[in-house]
N, C-alpha and C positions, 0 to 999 in steps of 0.2 A: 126242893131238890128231890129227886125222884130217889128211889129207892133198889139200886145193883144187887144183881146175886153176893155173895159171901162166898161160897165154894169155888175155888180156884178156874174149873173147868166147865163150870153152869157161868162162870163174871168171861170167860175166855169166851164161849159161844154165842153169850150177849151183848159182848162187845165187838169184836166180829162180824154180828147180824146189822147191828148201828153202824158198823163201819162200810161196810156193804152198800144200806140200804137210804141212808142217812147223811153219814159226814168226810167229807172229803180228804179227813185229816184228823189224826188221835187230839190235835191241838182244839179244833173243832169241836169234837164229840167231848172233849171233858169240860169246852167251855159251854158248850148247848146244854151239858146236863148237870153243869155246877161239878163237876170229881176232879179230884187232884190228883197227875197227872203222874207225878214222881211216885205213890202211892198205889195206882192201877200199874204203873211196869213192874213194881219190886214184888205185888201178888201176882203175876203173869210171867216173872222173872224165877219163880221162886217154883215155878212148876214146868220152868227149861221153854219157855215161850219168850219172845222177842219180838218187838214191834219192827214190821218193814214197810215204811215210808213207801217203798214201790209200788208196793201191791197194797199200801192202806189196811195191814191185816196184823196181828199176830200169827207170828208163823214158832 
């Protein structure tokens, strides 16, 4: 398993960049990189970010 930023807004721009560049779908990218999935929104949740399906991003 690869190894995510920690910092709310360094794991926000990393995953973003993978979502971008990468995977078609947050469902995708946490199963491409082993993370769990409930775990990555509640630290992204927790800094007023939200995944949107539409655009495949946190916004």
């Amino acid at each position: 398993m690869e190894t995510i930023p920690k910092d709310p807004i360094m794991l926000l721009s990393y995953v973003n960049t993978q979502l971008r560049d990468f995977y078609p779908s947050l469902e995708a990218l946490c199963e491409g990189k082993e993370i769990d999935g409930e775990q990555l929104r509640q630290k992204l949740e927790a800094v007023d970010y939200r995944y949107d399906k539409e655009k495949n991003q946190f916004v």
